[in-house]
N, C-alpha and C positions, 0 to 999 in steps of 0.2 A: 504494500500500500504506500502511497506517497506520504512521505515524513514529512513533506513542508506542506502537507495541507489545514487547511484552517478552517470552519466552519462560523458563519453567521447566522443570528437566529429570527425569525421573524414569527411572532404568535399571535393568531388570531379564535377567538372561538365560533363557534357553529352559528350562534347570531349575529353575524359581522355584518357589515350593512355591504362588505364588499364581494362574501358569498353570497349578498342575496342578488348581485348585480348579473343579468343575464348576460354580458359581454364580456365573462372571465372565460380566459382562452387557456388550456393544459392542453401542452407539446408533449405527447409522451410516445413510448416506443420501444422496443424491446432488442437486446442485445447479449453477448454472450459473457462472460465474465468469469475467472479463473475458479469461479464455485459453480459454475452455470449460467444458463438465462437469468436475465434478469427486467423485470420491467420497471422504467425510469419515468415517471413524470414530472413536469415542471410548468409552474407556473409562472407569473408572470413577476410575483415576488421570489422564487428560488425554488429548488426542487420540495415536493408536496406526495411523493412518493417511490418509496424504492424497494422493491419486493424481491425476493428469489422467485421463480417459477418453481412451484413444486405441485400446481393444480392448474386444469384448463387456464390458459391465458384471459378466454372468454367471460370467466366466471372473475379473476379479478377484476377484468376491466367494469364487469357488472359493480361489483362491490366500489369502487371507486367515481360510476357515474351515480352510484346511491349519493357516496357524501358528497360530490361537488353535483350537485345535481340541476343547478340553474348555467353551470358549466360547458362549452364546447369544446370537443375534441380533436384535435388534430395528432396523426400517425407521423412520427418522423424517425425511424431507428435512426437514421445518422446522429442524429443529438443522445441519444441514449449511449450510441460507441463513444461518444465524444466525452460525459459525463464519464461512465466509466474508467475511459483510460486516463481521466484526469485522479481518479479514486484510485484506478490500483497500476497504474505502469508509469504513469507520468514523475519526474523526479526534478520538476521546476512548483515554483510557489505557486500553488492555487487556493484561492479561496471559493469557498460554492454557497451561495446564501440556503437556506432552508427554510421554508416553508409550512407551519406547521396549524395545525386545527383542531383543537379538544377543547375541553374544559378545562376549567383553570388548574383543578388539581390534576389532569395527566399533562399538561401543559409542564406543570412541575416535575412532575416524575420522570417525564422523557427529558428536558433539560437539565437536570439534577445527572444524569445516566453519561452526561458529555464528561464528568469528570470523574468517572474512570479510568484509569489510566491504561494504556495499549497493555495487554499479558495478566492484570490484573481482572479478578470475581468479587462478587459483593452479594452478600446473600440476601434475599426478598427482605427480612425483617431489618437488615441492616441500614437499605436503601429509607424505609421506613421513617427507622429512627432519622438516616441523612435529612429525611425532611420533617422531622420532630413532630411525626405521628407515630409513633411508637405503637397505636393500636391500629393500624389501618395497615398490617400487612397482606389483605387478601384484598385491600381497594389497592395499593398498589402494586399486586400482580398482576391484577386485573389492565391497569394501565401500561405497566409494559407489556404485556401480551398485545395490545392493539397497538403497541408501536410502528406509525406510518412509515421510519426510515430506519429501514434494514442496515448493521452493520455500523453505518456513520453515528448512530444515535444506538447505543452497543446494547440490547436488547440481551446479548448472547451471554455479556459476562456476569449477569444476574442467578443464582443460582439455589438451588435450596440449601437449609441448613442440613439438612438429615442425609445429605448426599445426593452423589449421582448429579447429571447437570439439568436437571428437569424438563419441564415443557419447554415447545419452542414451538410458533405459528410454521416454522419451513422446516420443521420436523430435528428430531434428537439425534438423530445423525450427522446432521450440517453443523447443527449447535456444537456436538463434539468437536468437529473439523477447525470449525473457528477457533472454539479455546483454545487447542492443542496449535494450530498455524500461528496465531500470537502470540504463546507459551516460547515457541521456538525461535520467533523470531525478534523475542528480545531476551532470548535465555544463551548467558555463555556457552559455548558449544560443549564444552565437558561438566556441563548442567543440564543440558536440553532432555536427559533418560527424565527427572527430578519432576515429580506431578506439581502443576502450578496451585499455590495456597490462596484464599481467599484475601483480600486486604484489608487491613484494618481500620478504626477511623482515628 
């Protein structure tokens, strides 16, 4: 993944007066990516979704004209390659704005989730307490399970306490893949056997 990438955030909730504008345009498009397909959408504020393909294409796109739904769409895979190789092959300074739409408190959950560090886990109760709701660890599972942005907004390094790397929307396999791909690649090489530990606050 690119090391000089940087992320901006833009949050808006589901009654924004500029979701409810019929003349919002998402570019989105679909492309390959070193986990797989992936589908990339963007708006006109920054990207507003980024998934792995792991179920008909068709049925995301469904799910995505539900919540932008006064929204039109336009097909571009080249912008989706483009995005991409700026996320995992590119090794010049990019920034990609973000796009994002919930409620206030997953608003927080998924911005709260950028300050995990790359190789680093954090278990659901922890993220919790990160946001000084110590009782609300099944509302914010529930938030990042709906996480709009795969991967950039790290969804994956979330974990249970009791073990195992738990649920994941593109399945516990991938999830695996991820931790273990970041474990190594910032684990010294005569480290790299060494299971990566959850991190503290």
């Amino acid at each position: 993944m690119n090391p000089y990438l940087s992320l901006t955030v833009r949050c808006e909730t589901p009654d924004s007066l500029s979701l409810q504008e019929s003349y919002l345009k998402i570019v989105y498009g679909f492309a390959e990516g070193p986990f797989g397909d992936m589908l990339v959408a963007i708006a006109p504020e920054g990207i507003c979704e980024l998934a792995f393909v792991r179920e008909d294409p068709q049925a995301l796109l469904a799910k995505m004209r539900i919540k932008y739904r006064n929204a039109y769409f336009i097909r571009k895979d080249i912008e989706a390659k483009k995005i991409l190789f700026q996320i995992f092959y590119s090794d010049e300074p990019t920034d990609l704005p973000l796009f994002l739409v919930g409620t206030q408190f997953r608003l927080q959950v998924w911005i709260r989730m950028l300050d995990i560090p790359v190789g680093g886990l954090l278990y659901y109760s922890e993220l919790a307490e990160w946001l000084d709701k110590p009782k609300a660890t099944r509302s914010v599972a529930s938030a990042v399970a709906d996480n709009p942005i795969a991967l950039l907004i790290p969804c994956h390094r979330i974990v249970p306490k009791g073990g195992g790397v738990g649920s994941y929307r593109w399945g516990t396999v991938l999830k695996t893949e991820l931790i273990m791909w970041e474990h190594l690649i910032t684990t010294p090489e005569k480290d790299a056997d060494s299971c990566p530990d959850p991190i503290r606050n």
